[in-house]
C-alpha positions as CSV (number, residue, x, y, z in Angstrom):
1,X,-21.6,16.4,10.5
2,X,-20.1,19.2,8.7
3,X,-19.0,19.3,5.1
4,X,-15.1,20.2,6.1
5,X,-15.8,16.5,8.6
6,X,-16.3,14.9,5.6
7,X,-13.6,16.3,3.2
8,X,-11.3,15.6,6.3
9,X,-12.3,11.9,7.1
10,X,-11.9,11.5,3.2
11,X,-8.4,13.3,3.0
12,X,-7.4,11.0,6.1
13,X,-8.6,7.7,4.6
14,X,-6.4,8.5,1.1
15,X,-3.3,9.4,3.0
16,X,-3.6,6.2,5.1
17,X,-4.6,4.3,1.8
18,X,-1.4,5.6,0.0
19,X,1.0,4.7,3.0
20,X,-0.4,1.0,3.3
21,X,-0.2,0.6,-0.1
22,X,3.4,2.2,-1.2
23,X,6.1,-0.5,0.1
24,X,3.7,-3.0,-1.9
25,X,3.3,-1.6,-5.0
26,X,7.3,0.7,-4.9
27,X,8.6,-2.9,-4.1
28,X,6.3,-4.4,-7.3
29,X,7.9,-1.4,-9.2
30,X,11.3,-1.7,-8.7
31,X,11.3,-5.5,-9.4
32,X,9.8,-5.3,-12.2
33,X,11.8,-2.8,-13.5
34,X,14.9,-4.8,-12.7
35,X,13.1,-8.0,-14.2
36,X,12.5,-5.9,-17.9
37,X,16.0,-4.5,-18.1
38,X,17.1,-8.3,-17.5
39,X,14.9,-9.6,-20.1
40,X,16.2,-6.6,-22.6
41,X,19.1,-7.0,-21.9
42,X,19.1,-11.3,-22.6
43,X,16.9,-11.1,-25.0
44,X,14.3,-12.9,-23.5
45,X,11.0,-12.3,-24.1
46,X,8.7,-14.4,-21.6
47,X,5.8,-13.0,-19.9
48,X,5.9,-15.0,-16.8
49,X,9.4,-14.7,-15.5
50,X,8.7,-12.0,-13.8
51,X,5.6,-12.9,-12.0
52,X,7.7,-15.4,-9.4
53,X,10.6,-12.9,-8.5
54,X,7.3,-10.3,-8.0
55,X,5.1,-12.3,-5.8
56,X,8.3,-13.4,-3.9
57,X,9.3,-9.9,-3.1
58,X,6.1,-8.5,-2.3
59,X,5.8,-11.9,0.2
60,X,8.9,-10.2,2.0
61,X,7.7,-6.4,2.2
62,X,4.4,-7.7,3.2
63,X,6.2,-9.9,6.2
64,X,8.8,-6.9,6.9
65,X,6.1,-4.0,7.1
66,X,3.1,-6.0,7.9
67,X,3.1,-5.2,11.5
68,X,3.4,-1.4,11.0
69,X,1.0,-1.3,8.5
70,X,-1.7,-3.0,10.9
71,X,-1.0,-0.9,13.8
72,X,-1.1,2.1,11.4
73,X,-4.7,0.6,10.2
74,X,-5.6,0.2,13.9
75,X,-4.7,3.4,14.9
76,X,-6.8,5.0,12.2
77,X,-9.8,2.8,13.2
78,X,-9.4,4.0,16.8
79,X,-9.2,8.0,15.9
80,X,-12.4,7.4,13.5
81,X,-14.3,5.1,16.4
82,X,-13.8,8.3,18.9
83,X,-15.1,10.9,16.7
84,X,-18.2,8.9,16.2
85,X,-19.9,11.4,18.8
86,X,-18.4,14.2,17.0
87,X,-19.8,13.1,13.8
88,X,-23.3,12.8,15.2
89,X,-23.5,15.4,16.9
């Protein structure tokens, strides 16, 4: 196993990390966002109001893009499983 197959298994794991993880965490972004301008913009000041609109959404991207991000997972699983003899060798 050469140095460049490491850097690129590493470079391949981030990227696949950063996909799975963006409609979470750009869905947590945006309702919270949308959650503090309401509470500016009321004047209300409580902490947990926006914890059930959050959990709610991110429920909703996880059941809309749940299925792509496990066959994006799998697929990655399957390219690293058949450079196993690569690695090795």
């Amino acid at each position: 196993m050469t140095d460049t197959m490491v850097v690129e298994l590493a470079l391949q794991a981030m990227t696949i990390s950063a996909k799975l993880a963006a409609p979470v965490l750009l869905t947590a972004l945006g309702v919270g966002f949308v959650i503090s301008l309401f509470q500016s913009v009321t004047q209300i000041q409580e902490a947990t109001l926006s914890f059930v609109p959050k959990a709610i959404a991110i429920g909703l991207v996880l059941l809309l893009t749940g299925n792509w991000m496990l066959r994006e997972m799998m697929t990655f699983t399957e390219q690293l499983y058949a450079k196993i003899p690569q690695l090795l060798a």
